[in-house]
VOZA-829225 format. One record per residue (C-alpha): residue in one letter; x, y negated, z. Coordinates in pm, whole numbers, plus 50000, padded with zeros to 5 digits. Each point is the difference from the previous one (the first is absolute). Example, Ala and Ser with C-alpha at 12.3 -4.5 7.8 and 13.67 -1.06 7.14 Angstrom:
BEGIN
a512305045050780 s501374965649934 
//
This chain:
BEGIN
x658542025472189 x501704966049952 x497654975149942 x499534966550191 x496515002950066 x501005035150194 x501445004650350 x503135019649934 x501145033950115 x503754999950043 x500145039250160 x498615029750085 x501175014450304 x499775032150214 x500064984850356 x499685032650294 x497745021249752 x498394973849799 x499804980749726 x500334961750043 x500304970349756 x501984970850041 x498004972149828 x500254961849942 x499704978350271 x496784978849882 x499254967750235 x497034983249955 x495775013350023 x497935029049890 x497534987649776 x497305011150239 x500904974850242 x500174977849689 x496465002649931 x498804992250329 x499974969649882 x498244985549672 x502325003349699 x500034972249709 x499385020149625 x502614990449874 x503035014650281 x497375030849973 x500935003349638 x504364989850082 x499395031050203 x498385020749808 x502154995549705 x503045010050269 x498465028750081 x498925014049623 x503474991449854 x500985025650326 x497765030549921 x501004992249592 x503495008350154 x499045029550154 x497115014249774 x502904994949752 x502405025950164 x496715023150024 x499454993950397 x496514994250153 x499494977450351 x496925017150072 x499794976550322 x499974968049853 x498144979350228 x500634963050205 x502165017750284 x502365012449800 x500744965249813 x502334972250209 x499794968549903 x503694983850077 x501114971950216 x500804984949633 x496635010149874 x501265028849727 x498205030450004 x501115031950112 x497645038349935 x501405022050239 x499435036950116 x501305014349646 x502015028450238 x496925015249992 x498714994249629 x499965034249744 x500335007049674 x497464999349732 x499805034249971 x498705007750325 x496665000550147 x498144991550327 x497815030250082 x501155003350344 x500975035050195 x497795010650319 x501184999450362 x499015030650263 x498115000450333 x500725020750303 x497125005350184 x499595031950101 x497185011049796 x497514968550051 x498494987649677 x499064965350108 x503474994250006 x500595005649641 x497634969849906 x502514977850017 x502735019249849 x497705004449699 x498824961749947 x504044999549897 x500255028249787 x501395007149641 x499034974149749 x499454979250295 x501764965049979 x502584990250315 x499674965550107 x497534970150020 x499064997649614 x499704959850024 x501754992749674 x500325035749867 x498985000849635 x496585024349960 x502425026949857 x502065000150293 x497504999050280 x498295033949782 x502985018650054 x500804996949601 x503134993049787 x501484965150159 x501694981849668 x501694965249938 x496184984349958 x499225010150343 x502294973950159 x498114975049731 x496855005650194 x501584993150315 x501274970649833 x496684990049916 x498534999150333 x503194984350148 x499714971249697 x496344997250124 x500594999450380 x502774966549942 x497694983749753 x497105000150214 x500425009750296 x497265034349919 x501635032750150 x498885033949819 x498545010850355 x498254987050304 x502485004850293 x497935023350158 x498685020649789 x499705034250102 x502375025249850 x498095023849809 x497744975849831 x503704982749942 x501455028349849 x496885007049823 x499624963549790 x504205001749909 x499085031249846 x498064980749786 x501154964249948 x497394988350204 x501714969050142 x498774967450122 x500244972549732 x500944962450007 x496294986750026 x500874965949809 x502025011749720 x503714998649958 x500024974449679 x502845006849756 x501275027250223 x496545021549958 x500825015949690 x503405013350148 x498555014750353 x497095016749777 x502275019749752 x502405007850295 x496715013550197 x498785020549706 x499355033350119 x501055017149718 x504174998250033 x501024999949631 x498064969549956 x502214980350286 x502194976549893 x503595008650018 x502244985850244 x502164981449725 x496574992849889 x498834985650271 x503054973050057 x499344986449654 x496214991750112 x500844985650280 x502844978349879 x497944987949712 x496814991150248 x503504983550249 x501144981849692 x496824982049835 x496664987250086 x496765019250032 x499204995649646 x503215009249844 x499885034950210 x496155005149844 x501744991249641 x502795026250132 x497015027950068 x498194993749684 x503185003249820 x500705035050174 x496395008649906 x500714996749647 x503345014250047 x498385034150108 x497424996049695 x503085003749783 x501395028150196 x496615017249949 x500394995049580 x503365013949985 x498635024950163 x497415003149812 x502065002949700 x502355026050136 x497115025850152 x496644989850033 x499145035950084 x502354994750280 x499084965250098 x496265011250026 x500975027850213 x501444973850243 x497394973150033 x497445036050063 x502395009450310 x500254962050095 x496494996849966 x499325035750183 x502184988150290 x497704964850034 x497085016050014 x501215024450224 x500814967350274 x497504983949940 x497825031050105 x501795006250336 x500414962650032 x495864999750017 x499405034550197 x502694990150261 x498424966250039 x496665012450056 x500985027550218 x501844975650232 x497124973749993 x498135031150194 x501994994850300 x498584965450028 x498754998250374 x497114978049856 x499175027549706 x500635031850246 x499634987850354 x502994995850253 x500675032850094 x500945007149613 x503035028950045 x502605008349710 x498305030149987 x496594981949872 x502164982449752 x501535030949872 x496505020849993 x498734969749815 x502904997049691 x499735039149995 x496395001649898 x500694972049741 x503095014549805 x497955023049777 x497394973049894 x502344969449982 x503015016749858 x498615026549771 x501104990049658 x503584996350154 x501245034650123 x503664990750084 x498834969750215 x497285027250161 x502675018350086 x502064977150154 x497464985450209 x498975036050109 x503965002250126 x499844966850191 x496485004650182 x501875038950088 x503164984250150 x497794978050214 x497485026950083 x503735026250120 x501294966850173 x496594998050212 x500225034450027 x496885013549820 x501835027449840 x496575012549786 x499464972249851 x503984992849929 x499685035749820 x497144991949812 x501334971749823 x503505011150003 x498895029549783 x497394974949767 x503214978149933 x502455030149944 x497385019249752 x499134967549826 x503874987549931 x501065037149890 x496204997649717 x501174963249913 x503994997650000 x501125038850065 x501615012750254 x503674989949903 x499214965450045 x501494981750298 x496234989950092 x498815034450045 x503045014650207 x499584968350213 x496515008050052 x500795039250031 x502634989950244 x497484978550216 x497515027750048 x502245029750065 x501364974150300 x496314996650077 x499595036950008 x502855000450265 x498764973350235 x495985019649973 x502085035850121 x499635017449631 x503785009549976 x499135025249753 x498474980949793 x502644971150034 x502835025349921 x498075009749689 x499854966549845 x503144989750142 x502225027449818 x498204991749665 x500354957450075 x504105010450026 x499835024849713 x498744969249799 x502264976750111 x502725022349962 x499365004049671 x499374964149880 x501404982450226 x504494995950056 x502215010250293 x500314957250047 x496634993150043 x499244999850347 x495925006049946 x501485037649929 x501515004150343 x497314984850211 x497615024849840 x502655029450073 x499824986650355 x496165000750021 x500245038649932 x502995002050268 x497674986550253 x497125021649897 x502435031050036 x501134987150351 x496004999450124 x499705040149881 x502885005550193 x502415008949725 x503024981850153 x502765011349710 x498434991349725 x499004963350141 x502794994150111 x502075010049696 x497474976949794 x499844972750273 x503804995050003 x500995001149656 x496344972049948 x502284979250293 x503635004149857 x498494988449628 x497634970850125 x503334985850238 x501715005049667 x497654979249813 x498064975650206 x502974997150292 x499835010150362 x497664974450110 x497454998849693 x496835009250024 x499645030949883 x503585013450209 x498214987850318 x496875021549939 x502135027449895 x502125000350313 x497065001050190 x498515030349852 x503105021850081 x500204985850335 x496675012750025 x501155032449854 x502545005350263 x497384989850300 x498215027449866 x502445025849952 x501434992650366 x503244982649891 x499384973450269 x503164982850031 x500324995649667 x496204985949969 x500554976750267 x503514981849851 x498115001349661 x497104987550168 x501644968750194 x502144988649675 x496335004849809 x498464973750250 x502874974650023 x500395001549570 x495974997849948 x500084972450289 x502394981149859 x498715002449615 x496425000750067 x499094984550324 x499125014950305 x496415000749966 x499875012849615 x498125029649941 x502765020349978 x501974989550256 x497805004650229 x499505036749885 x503825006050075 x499664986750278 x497145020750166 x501695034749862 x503354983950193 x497424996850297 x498215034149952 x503555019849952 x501724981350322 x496505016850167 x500325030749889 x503695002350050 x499505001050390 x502114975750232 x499284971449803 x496354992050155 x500784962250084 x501524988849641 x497645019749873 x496934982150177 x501634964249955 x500195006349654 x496325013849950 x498894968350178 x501484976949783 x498995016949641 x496565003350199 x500284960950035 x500874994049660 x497135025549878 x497324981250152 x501514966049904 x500315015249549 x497455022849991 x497564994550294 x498505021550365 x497565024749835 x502365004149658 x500495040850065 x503724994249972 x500304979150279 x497575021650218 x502425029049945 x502744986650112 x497914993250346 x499475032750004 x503775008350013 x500334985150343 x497695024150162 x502965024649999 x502484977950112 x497724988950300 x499435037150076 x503715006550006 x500594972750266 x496795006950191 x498204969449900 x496934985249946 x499814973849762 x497234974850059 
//
């Protein structure tokens, strides 16, 4: 990409085993550090423009940031704009329904809570600007860096962030999904037209990026009143559009507005459900010792009354209120809506569509984590029948469901054929996504897991110490996943023999880190206490 709104990347080089990218020397400040300070409207929109006429570039030459947010901008010492971190940008064609790691843990189910809150169809990351697409685990496209856009745009104009700081992670993960993001509580003037469109939740009605740099320069370029004469004008532009249509396929056109209109009512239903089901975890509504899991009973009894005349959006909510109910582990209740949302998509949009695999390929990963491998294997051989059928070879959504199944096959003990489906999943997602994308990480994890099992030790533990230093270094220590490869590093250096002291050290710290993400009763954390027992016994002490 050659653009000068975009950091360049001069090489791509294989430096002792890996890949490395010699990029452009950029001097000057993140736009985070920019913004700790108030902004004036009108350098918001100078940088705003920069960074548009940057993604036109890209979007232009079919790649997607998918990170677009205000660390990954610099701000020069000569005050250009620079959008970096396109080494790890994708095409168009791919998608962000993300592979599943592995736990070791010797048979102890607690364990697997945490593996499972990161799951396929599970989003990687801290969804702060994600578009609602992306943090759902859907098809990212060239309007999903618009949204972030939007809520960037909004952030420099006044000063409004999509989140609190602190919010907890879930209930984060849970609005993205959504859209549900903080807005600027006095308006935006000219520029509130712009961040609206760009924050639409339907993509195809996002602004382009080219699109977008022609607003902007027009509302740079005149006063407030020309811009609204500019709007009008573009509202009678798209009458126009709508006659030509008109006069080339009404039939057609009609069909459009009912899908448009469909799709609107559709939001504006979850927008209302989800806003009433979060208003219940309002200490002063529920009391102060209000859990997620009140929250989550709550929405569940409402999704039949409030959403009944929109099946889809029923079905969707059924999947999210299952992923939170697996990621607390309640696995009966994850089941029960898992299979509500999976029945409902297949009566509503069929089973070929990328809705209803998503959803069949959530509960057969729910199944796992609840100890029903049979059933799991069951709907995880028809999920890859289907998407080897309607999906291609470079669509990555195909391998991480062939690498559901692998792990499935590895927990009944049928080493060859997981493996032999594990490693060709591995070889294609590298091949497609790179060694340290998402979707390679998980898969490298699952056939390190594969080899713990089968007793191919020394080849678990190298596979397991790159794992940790790669997921460290992509993801941050204390991410989900990380820490996950870092207790099966810990449990494997336990059960290995000889290794007792790195193997303590190490439990100790992802303990620490545990308790400091998730919290001292969260069952994840309290099985990795239970790990030292062992360790104590083995060195004849007794921990107080």
């Amino acid at each position: 990409l050659e653009h000068p709104g975009i950091c360049r990347v001069y090489d791509l080089l294989q430096v002792d085993g890996h890949d490395a990218l010699v990029m452009e020397l950029v001097r000057g400040e993140t736009l985070r550090d920019r913004l700790r300070a108030p902004m004036d409207r009108s350098r918001a929109v100078e940088i705003a423009i920069a960074i548009a006429s940057g993604l036109e570039a890209a979007h232009s030459m079919s790649v997607v940031h998918r990170d677009l947010k205000p660390e990954n901008i610099m701000i020069t010492e000569g005050g250009d704009v620079r959008v970096l971190d396109f080494g790890i940008a994708r095409s168009l064609g791919e998608v962000d329904i993300e592979a599943d790691g592995d736990v070791v843990a010797d048979g102890d189910m607690a364990e697997r809570v945490l593996e499972e809150m990161t799951q396929t169809g599970d989003v990687l990351g801290t969804p702060r600007y994600m578009s609602p697409e992306q943090a759902r685990g859907e098809p990212v496209t060239a309007a999903s860096d618009l949204f972030s856009l939007g809520l960037i745009l909004q952030e420099m104009a006044s000063g409004t962030a999509p989140f609190p700081d602190r919010i907890p992670l879930p209930e984060l993960h849970q609005r993205a999904m959504w859209g549900d993001v903080d807005r600027a509580p006095g308006g935006l003037g000219p520029l509130q037209s712009l961040v609206d469109r760009l924050l639409d939740q339907n993509p195809t009605r996002r602004p382009s990026a080219a699109d977008t740099v022609r607003i902007l320069q027009r509302i740079q370029s005149r006063p407030r009143r020309r811009a609204i004469q500019i709007l009008t004008g573009a509202a009678l532009l798209s009458v126009v559009v709508a006659l030509v249509a008109v006069s080339i396929g009404y039939v057609r056109t009609q069909k459009a507005l009912a899908i448009e209109a469909a799709s609107r009512e559709r939001s504006e239903a979850m927008r209302d459900f989800l806003a009433e089901v979060l208003s219940s975890g309002d200490p002063s509504v529920r009391g102060a010792d209000t859990r997620v899991a009140d929250v989550l009973s709550y929405g569940a009894g409402l999704i039949e009354e409030r959403l009944a005349e929109h099946p889809h959006t029923r079905a969707i909510a059924h999947q999210a209120i299952s992923v939170s109910y697996r990621g607390l582990g309640l696995y009966e209740e994850a089941i029960e809506h898992g299979e509500k949302a999976m029945h409902l998509l297949e009566a509503t949009v069929g089973s070929d569509h990328d809705d209803a695999l998503v959803a069949a390929q959530h509960l057969s990963v729910t199944y796992r984590a609840a100890g029903r491998l049979q059933d799991a294997e069951s709907l995880s051989r028809q999920t890859l029948d289907t998407a080897r059928r309607t999906l291609s070879r470079e669509d990555p959504n195909r391998w991480v469901m062939q690498e559901d199944l692998g792990i499935i096959l590895g927990r009944l003990a049928r080493y060859d054929e997981a493996e032999e489906l594990l490693t060709e999943a591995r070889n294609e997602l590298v091949r497609l996504t790179g060694s340290f994308g998402d979707h390679s990480l998980r898969a490298t994890a699952a056939l390190g897991s594969l080899y713990h099992r089968t007793g191919r030790v020394e080849e678990a533990l190298g596979m397991y110490r790159e794992l940790e230093a790669d997921m460290s270094r992509a993801l941050g220590p204390k991410h989900p996943d990380t820490l996950i490869a870092r207790s099966n590093l810990a449990n494997l250096l336990r059960t290995m023999g000889g290794h007792d002291e790195e193997a303590e050290a190490r439990f100790l710290a992802v303990i620490a880190d545990k308790r400091d993400v998730l919290g001292d009763t969260h069952p994840s954390t309290l099985s990795r206490l239970a790990t030292l027992g062992p360790l104590d016994e083995n060195q004849g002490r007794v921990r107080g």
